[in-house]
SEROLO-514056 format. One record per atom (N, C-alpha, C): residue in three letters; atom name; x, y, z. Coordinates in Angstrom, 2 decimals. Layout:
N
   resn   name        c1        c2        c3
    ala     CA         X         Y         Z
...
END
This chain:
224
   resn   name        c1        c2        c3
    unk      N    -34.81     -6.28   -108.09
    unk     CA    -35.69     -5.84   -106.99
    unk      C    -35.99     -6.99   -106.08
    unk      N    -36.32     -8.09   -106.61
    unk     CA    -36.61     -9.39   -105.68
    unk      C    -35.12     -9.90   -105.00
    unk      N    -34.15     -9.51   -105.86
    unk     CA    -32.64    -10.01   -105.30
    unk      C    -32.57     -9.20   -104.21
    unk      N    -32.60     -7.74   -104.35
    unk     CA    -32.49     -7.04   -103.08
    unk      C    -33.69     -7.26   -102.13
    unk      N    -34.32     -7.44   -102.21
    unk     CA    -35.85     -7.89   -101.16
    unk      C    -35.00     -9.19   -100.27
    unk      N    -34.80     -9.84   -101.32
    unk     CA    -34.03    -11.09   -100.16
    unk      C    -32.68    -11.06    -99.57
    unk      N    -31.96    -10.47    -99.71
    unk     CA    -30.57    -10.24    -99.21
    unk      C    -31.02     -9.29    -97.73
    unk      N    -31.92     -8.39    -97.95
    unk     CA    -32.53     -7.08    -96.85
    unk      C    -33.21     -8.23    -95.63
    unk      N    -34.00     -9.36    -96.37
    unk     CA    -34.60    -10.14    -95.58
    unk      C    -33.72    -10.60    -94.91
    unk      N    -33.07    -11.43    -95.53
    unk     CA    -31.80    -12.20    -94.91
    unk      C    -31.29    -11.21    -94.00
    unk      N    -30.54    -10.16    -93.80
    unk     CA    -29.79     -9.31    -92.79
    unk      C    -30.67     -9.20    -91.85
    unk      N    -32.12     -8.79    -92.00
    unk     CA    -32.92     -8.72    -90.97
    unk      C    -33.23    -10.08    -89.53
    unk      N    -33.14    -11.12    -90.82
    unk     CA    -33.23    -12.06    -90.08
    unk      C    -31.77    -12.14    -89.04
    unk      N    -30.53    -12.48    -89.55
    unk     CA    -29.69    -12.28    -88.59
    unk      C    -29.57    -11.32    -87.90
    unk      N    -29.98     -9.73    -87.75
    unk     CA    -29.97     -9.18    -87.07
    unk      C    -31.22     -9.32    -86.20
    unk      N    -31.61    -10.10    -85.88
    unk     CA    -32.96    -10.56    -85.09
    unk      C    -32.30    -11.52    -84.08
    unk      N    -31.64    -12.74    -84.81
    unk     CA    -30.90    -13.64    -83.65
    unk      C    -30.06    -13.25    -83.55
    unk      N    -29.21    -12.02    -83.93
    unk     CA    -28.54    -11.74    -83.26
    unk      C    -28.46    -10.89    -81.86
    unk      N    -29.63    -10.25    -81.79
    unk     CA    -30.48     -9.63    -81.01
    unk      C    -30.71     -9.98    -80.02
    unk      N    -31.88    -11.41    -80.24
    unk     CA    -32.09    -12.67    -79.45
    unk      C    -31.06    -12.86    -78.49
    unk      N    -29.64    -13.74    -79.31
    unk     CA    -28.69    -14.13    -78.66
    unk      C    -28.13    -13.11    -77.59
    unk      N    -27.73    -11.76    -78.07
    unk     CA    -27.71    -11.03    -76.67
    unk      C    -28.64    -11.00    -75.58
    unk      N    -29.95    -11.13    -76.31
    unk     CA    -30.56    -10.52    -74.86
    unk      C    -30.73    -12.06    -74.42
    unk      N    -30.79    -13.11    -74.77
    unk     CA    -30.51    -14.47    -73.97
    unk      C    -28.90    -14.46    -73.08
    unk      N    -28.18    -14.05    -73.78
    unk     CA    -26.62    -13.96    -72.89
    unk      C    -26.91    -13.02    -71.36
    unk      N    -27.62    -12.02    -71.86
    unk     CA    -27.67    -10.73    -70.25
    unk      C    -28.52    -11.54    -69.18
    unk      N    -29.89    -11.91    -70.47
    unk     CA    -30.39    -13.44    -69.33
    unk      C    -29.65    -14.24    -68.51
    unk      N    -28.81    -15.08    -69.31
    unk     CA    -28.23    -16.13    -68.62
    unk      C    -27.15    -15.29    -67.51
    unk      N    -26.74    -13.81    -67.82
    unk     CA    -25.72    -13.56    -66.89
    unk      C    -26.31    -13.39    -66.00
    unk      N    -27.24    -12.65    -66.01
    unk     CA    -28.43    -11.99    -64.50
    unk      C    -29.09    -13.75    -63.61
    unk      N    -29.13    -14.25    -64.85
    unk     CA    -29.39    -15.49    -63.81
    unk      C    -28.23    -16.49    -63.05
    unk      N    -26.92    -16.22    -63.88
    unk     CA    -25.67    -16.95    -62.89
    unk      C    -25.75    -16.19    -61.33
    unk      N    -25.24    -14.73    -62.08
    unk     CA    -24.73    -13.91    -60.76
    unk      C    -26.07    -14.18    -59.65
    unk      N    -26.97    -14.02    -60.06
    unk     CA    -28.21    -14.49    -58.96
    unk      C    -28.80    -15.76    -58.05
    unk      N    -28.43    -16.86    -58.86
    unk     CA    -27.92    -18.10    -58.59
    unk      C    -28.98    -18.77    -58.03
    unk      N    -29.11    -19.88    -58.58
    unk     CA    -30.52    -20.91    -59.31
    unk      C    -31.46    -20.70    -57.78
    unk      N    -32.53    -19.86    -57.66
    unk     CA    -33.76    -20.56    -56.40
    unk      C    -33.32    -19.81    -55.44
    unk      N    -32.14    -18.86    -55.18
    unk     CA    -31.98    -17.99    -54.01
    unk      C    -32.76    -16.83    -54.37
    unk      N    -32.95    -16.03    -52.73
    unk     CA    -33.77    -14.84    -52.88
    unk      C    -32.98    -13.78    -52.78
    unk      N    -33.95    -12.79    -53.35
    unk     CA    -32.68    -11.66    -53.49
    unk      C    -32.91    -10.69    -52.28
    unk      N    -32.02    -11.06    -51.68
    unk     CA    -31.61    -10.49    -50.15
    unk      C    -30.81     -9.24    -49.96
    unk      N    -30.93     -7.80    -49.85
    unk     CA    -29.57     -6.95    -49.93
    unk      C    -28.44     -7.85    -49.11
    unk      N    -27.50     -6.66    -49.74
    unk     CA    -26.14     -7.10    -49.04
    unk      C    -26.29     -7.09    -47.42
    unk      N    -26.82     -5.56    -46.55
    unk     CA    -26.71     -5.23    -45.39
    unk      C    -27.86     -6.50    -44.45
    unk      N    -28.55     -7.37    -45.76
    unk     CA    -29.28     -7.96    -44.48
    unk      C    -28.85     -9.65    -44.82
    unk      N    -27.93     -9.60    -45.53
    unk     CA    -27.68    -10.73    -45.55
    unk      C    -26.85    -11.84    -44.60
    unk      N    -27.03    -12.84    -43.98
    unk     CA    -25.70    -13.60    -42.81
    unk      C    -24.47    -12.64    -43.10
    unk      N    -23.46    -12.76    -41.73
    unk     CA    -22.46    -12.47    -41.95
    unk      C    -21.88    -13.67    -41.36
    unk      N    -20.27    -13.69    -41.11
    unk     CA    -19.65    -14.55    -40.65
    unk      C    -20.02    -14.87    -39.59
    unk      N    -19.56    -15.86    -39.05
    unk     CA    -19.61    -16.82    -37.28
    unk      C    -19.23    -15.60    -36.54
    unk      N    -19.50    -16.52    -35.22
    unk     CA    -19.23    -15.75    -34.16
    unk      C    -17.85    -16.13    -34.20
    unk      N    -17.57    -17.38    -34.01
    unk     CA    -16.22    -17.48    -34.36
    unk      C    -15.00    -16.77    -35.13
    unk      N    -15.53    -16.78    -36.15
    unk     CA    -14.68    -15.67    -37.07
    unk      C    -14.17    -14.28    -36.54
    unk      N    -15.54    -14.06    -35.95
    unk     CA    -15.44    -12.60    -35.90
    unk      C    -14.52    -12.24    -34.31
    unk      N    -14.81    -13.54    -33.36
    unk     CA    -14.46    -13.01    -32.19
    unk      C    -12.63    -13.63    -32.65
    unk      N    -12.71    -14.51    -33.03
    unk     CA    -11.02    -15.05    -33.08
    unk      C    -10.32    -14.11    -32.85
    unk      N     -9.60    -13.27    -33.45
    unk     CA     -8.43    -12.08    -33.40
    unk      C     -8.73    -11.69    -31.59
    unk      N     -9.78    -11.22    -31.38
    unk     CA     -9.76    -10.83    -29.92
    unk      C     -9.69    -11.53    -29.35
    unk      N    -10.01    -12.80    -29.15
    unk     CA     -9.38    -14.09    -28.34
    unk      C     -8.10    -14.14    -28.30
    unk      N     -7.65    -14.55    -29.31
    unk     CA     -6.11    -14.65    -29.22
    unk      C     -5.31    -13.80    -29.00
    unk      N     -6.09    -12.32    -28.71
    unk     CA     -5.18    -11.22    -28.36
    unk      C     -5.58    -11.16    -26.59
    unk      N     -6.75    -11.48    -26.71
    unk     CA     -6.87    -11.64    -25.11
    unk      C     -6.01    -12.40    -24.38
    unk      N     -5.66    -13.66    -24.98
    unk     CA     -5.17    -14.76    -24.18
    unk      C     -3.67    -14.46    -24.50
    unk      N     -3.16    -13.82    -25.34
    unk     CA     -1.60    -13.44    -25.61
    unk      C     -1.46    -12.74    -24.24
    unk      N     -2.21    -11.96    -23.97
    unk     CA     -2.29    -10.40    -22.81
    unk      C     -1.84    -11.33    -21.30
    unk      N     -3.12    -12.09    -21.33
    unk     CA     -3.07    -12.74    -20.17
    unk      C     -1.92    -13.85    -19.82
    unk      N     -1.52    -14.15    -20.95
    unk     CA     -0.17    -14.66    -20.53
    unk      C      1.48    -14.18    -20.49
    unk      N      1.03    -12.55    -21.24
    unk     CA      2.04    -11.61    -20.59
    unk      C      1.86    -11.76    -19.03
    unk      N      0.85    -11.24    -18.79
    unk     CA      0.63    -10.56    -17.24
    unk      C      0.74    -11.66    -16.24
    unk      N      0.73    -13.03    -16.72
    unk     CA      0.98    -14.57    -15.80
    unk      C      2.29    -13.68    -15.65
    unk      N      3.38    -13.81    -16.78
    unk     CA      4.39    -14.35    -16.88
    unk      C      5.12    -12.76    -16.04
    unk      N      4.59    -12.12    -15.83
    unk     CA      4.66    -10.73    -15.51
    unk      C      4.85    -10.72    -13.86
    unk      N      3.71    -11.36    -13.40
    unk     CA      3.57    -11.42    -11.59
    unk      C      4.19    -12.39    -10.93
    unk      N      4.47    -13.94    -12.14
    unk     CA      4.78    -14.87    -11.68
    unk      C      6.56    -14.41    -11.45
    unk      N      7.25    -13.60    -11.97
    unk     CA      8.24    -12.96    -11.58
    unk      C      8.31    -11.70    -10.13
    unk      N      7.39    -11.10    -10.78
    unk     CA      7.34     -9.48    -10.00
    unk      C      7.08    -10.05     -8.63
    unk      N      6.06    -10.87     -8.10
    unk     CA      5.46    -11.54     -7.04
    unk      C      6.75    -11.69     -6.12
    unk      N      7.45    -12.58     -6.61
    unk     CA      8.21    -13.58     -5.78
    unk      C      9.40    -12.39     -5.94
    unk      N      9.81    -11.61     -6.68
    unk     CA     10.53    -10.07     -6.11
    unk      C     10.31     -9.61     -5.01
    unk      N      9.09     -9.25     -5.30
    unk     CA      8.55     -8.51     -4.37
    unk      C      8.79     -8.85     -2.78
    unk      N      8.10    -10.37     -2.82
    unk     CA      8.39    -10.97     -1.46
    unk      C      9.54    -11.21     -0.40
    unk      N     10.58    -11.30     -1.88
    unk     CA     11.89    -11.56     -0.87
    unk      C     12.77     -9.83     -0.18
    unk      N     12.42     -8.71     -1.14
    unk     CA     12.74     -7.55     -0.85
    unk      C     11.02     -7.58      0.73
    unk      N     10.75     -7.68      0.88
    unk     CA      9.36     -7.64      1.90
    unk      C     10.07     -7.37      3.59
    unk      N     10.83     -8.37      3.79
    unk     CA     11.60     -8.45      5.13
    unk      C     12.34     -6.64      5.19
    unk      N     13.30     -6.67      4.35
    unk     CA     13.80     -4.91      4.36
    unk      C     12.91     -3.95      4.19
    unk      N     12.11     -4.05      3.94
    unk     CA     11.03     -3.31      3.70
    unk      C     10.67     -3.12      4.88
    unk      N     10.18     -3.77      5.72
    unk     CA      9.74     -4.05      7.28
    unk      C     10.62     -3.82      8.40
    unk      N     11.73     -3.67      7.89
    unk     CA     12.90     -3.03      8.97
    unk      C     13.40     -2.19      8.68
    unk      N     13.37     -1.50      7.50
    unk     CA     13.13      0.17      7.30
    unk      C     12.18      1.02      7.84
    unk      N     11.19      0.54      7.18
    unk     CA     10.11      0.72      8.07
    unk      C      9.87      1.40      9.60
    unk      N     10.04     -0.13      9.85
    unk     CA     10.32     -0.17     11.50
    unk      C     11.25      1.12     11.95
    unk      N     12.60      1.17     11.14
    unk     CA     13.58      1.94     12.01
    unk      C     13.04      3.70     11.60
    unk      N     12.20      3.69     10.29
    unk     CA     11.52      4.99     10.43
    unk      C     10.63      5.43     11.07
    unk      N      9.69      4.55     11.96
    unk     CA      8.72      4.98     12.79
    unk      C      9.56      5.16     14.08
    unk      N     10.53      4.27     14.74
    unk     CA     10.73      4.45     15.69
    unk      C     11.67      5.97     15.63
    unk      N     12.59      6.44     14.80
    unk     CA     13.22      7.34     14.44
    unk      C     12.12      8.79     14.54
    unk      N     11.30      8.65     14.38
    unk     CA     10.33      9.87     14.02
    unk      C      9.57      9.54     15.53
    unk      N      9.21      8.32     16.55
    unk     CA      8.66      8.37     17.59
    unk      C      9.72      8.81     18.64
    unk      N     11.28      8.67     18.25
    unk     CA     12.21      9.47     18.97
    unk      C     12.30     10.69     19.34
    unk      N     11.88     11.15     18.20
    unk     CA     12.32     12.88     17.67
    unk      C     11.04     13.43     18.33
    unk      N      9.72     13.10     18.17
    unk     CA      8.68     12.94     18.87
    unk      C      8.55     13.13     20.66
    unk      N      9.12     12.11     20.75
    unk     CA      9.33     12.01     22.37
    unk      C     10.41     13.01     22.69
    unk      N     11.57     13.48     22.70
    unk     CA     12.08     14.49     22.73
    unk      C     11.65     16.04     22.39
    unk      N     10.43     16.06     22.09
    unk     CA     10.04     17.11     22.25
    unk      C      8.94     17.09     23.04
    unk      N      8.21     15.78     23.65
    unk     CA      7.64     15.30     24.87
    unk      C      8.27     15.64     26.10
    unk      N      9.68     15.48     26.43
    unk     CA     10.55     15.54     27.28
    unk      C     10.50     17.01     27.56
    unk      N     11.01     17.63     26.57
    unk     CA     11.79     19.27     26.46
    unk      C     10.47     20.33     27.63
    unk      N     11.21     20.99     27.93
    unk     CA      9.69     21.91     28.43
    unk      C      9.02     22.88     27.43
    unk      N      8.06     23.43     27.76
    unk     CA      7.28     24.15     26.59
    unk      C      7.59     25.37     26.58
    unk      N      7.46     25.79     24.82
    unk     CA      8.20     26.61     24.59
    unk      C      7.61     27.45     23.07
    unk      N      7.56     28.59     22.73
    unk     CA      7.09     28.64     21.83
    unk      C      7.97     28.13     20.85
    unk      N      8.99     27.83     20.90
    unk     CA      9.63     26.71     19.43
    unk      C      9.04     25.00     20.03
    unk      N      8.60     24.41     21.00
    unk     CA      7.98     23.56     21.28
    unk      C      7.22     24.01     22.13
    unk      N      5.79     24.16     21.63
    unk     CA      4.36     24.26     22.41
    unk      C      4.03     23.00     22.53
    unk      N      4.46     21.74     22.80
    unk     CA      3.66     20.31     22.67
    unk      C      4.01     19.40     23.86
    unk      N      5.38     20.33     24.75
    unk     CA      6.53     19.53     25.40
    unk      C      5.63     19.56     26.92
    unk      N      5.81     18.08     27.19
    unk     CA      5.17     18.17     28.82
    unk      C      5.89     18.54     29.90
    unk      N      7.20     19.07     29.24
    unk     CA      8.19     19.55     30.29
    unk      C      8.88     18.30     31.69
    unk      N      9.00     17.58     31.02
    unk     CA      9.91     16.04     32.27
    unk      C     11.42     16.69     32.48
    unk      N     11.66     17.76     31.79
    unk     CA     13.03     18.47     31.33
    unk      C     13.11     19.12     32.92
    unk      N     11.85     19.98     33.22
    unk     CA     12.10     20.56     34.54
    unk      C     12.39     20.18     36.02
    unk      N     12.33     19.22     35.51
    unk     CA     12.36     18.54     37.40
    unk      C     13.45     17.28     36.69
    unk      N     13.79     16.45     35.33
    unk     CA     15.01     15.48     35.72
    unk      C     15.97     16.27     34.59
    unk      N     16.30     17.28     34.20
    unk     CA     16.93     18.11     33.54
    unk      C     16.67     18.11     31.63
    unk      N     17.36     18.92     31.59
    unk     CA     17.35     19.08     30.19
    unk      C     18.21     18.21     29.29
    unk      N     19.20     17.73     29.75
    unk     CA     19.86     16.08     29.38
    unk      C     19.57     14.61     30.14
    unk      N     18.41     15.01     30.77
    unk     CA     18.09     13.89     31.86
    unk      C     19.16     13.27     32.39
    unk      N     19.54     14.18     33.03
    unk     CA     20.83     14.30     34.16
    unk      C     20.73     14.07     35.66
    unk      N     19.11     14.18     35.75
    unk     CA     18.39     14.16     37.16
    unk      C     18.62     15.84     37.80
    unk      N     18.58     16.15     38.75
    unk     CA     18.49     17.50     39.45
    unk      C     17.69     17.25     40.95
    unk      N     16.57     18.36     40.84
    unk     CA     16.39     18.30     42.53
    unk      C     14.64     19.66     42.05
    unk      N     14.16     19.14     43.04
    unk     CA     12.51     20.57     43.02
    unk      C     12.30     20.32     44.22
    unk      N     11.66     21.41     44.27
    unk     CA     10.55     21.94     46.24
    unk      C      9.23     20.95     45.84
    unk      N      9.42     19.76     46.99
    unk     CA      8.58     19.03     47.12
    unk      C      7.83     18.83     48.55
    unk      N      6.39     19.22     48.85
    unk     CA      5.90     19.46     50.02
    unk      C      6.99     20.63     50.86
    unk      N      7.42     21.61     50.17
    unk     CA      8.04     22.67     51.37
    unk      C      9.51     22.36     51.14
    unk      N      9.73     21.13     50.96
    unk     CA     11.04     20.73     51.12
    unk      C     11.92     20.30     49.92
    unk      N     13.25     20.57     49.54
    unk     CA     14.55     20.08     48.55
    unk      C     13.92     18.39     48.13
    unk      N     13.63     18.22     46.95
    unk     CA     13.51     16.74     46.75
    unk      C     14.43     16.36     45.80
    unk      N     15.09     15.58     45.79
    unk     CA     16.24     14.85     44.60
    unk      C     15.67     14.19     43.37
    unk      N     15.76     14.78     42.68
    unk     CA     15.11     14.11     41.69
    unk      C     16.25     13.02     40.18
    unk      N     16.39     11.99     40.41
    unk     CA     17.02     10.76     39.51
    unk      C     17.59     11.22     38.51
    unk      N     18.25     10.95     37.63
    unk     CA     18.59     11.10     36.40
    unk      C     17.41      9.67     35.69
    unk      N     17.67     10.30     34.26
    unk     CA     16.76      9.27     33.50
    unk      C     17.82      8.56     32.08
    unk      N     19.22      9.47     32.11
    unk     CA     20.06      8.99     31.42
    unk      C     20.54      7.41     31.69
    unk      N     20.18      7.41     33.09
    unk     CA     21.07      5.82     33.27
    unk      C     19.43      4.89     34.56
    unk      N     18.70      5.21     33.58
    unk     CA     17.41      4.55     34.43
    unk      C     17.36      2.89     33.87
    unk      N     18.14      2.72     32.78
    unk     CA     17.68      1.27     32.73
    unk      C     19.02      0.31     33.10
    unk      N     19.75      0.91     34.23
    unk     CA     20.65      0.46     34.98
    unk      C     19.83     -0.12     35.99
    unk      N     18.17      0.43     36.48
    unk     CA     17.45      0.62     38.10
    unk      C     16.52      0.11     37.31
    unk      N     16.06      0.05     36.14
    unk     CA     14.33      0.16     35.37
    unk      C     14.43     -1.11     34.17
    unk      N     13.36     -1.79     34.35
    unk     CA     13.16     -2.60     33.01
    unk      C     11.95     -1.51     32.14
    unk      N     11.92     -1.92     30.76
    unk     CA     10.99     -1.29     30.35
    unk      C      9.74     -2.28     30.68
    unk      N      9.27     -3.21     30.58
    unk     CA      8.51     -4.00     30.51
    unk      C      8.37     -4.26     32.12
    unk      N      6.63     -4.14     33.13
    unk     CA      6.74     -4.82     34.34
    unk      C      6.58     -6.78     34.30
    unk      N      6.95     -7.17     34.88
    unk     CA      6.78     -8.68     35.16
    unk      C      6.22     -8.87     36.61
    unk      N      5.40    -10.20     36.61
    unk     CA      4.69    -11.04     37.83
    unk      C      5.97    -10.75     38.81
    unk      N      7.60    -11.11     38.62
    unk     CA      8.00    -11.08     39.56
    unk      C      8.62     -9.79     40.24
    unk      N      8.54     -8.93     39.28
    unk     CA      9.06     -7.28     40.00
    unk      C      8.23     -6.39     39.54
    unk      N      6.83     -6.41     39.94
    unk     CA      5.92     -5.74     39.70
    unk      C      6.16     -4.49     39.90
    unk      N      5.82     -2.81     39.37
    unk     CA      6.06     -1.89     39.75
    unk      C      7.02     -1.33     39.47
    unk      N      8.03     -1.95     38.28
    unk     CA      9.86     -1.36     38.55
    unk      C      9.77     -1.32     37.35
    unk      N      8.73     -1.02     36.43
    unk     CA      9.71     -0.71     35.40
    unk      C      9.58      0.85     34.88
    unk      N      9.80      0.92     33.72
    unk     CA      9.84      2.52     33.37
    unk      C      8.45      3.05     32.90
    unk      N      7.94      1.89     31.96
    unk     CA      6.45      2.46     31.74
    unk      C      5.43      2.57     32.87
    unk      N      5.19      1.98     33.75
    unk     CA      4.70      1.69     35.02
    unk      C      4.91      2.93     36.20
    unk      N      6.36      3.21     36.34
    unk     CA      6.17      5.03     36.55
    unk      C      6.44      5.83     36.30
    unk      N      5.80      5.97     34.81
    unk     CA      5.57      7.09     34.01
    unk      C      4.16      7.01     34.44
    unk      N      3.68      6.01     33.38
    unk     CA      1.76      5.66     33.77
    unk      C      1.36      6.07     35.05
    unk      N      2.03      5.39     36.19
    unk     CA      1.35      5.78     37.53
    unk      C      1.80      6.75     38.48
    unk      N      3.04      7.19     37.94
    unk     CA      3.95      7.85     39.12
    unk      C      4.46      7.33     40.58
    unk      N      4.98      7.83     41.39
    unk     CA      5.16      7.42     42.36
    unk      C      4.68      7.96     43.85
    unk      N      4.26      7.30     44.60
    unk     CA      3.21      8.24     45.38
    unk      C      4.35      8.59     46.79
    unk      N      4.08     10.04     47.22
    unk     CA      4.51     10.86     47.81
    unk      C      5.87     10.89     47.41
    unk      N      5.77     11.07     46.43
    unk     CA      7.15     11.73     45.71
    unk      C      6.86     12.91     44.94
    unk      N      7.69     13.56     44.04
    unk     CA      6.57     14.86     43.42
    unk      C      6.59     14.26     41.78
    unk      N      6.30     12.64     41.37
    unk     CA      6.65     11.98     40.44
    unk      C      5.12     11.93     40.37
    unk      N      4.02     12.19     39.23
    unk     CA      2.83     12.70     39.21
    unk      C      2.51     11.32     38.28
    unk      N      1.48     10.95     38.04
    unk     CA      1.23      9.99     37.55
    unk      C      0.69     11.12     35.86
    unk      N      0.91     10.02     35.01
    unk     CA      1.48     11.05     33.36
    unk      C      0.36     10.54     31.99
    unk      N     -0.21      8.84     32.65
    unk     CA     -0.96      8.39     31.80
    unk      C     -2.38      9.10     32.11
    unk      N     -3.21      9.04     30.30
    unk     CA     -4.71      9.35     30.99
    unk      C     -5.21      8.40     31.81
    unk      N     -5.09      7.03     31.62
    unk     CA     -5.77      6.23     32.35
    unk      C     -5.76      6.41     33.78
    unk      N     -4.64      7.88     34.22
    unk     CA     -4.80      7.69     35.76
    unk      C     -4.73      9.34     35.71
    unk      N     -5.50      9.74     35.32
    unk     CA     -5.85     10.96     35.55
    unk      C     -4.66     11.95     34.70
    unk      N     -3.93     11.64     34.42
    unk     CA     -2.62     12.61     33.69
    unk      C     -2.71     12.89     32.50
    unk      N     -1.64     13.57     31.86
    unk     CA     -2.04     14.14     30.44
    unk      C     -1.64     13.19     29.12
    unk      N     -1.02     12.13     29.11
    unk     CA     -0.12     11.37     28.05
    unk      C     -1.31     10.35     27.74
    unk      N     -1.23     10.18     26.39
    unk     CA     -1.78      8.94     25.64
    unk      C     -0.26      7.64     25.64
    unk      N     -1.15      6.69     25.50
    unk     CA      0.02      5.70     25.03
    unk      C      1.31      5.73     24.02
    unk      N      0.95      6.45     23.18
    unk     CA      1.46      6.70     22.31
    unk      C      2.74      7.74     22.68
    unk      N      2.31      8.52     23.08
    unk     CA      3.08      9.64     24.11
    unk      C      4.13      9.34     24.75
    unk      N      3.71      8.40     25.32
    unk     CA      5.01      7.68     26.70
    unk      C      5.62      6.75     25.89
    unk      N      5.06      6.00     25.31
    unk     CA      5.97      5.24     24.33
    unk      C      7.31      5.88     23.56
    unk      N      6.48      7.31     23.00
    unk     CA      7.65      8.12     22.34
    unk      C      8.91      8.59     23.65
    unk      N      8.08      8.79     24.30
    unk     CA      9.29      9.08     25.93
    unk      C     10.64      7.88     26.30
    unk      N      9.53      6.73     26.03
    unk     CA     10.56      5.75     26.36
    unk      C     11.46      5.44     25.01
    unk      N     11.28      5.57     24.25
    unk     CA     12.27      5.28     22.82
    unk      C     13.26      6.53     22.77
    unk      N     12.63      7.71     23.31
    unk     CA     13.65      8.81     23.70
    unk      C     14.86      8.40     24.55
    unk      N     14.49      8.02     25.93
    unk     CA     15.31      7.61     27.09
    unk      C     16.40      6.51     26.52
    unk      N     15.70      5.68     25.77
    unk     CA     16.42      4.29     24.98
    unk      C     17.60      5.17     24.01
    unk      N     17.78      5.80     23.75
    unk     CA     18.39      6.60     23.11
    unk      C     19.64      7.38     23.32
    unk      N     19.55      7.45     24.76
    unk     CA     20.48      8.36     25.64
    unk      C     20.80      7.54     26.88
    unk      N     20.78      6.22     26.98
    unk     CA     21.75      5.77     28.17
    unk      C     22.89      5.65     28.30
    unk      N     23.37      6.27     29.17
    unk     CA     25.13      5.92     29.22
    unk      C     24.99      4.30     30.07
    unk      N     23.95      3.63     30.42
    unk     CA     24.59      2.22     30.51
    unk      C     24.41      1.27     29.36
    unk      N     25.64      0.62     29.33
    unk     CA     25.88     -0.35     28.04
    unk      C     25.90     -2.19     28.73
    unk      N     25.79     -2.73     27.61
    unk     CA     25.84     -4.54     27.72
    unk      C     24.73     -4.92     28.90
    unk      N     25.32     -5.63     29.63
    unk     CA     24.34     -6.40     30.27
    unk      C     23.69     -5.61     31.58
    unk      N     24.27     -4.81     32.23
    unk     CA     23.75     -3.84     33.32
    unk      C     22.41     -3.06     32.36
    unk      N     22.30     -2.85     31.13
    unk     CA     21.30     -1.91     30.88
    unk      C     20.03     -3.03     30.46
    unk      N     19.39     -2.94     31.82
    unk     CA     18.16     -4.00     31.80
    unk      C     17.09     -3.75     30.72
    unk      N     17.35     -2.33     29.99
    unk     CA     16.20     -2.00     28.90
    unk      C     16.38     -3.20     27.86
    unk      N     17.65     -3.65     27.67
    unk     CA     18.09     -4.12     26.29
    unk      C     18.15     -5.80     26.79
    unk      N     18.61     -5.77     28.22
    unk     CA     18.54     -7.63     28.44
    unk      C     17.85     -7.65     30.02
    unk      N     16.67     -7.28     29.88
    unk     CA     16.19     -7.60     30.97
    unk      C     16.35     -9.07     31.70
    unk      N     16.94     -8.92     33.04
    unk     CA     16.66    -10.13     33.92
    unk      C     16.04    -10.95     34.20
    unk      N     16.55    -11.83     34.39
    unk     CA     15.65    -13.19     34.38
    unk      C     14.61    -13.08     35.61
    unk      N     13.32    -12.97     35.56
    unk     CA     12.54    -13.26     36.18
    unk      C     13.03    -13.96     37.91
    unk      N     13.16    -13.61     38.79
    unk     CA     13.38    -13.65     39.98
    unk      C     14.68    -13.40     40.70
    unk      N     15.05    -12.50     39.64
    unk     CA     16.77    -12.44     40.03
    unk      C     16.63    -10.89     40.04
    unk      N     17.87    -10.30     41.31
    unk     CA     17.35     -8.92     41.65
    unk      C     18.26     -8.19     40.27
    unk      N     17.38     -6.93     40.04
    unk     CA     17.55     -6.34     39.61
    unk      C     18.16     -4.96     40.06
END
């Protein structure tokens, strides 16, 4: 009875430190993972990384971008520029092409397939051939306009004031039945208008090379 009393003791006792020893081990683990004098902070409020860290990747994707798009214009640019000149004389030959087609229906007389035409068709023909109208009572001869820049500069100058083609269109010619055509002098045409007239006329001269003063106007004091 006393043998078993002490053997029961004895187990008790090791099952006591053994006891101990675990719950000192969960101790010591709860106190690693927690770590000597820090506070216990949740996760969601704890520092996170730098700004650094966090912005890097988008930096370097920013600055990858931006040196596509250098390397992008610093090509496309200088393309661009040298195609620029054709560009500008296409251009060019499409406005004047469409201010042709324009002015020829300026010319034509009016019509319900052209309601817009100021009719110049009726009095110097319908191929600007010139012809003839009742002017003051009387037969007046009226020019052709096919071969006007044989007689006409387009442009007037200091030294032949009055002679050229825009000049009488704009003003007409007085006591003739040649009506003056610009608004600025009472008539129906904008600038724009007569301009299209004259790129029309430019279009249809039978004079060629140096007689057609539209294309090499004369030297300033030499007859025309």
């Amino acid at each position: 009875m006393v043998a078993i009393s002490s053997v029961v003791i004895v187990g008790l006792i090791g099952a006591a430190v053994v006891a101990v020893a675990f719950a000192g081990g969960l101790v010591a683990l709860a106190l690693r993972r927690r770590g000597p004098g820090k506070p216990d902070i949740p996760a969601g409020m704890r520092p996170g990384p730098a700004d650094e860290m966090l912005e890097r990747r988008f930096i370097e994707r920013f600055v990858g971008w931006n040196l596509v798009f250098v390397l992008f214009f610093a090509v496309w640019l200088p393309v661009y520029w040298l195609q620029e000149p054709d560009r500008n004389v296409l251009e060019q030959v499409q406005l004047t092409d469409r201010s042709v087609e324009r002015g020829s229906k300026w010319f034509a007389l009016t019509s319900e397939e052209n309601p817009t035409g100021f009719g110049c068709a009726r009095c110097h023909g319908d191929d600007a051939g010139g012809g003839e109208t009742i002017f003051q009572g009387t037969i007046y001869p009226v020019p052709s306009l096919n071969n006007v820049c044989g007689r006409l500069t387009i442009e007037d100058n200091e030294e032949t004031p009055n002679t050229d083609i825009r000049t009488t269109i704009m003003q007409g010619r007085a006591e003739t039945p040649m009506p003056s055509w610009s608004v600025r002098f009472a008539g129906p045409m904008n600038d724009q208008q007569i301009q299209d007239i004259i790129n029309y006329l430019l279009t249809i001269q039978t004079v060629e090379g140096e007689d057609n003063f539209c294309l090499n106007p004369p030297t300033p004091g030499e007859d025309s």
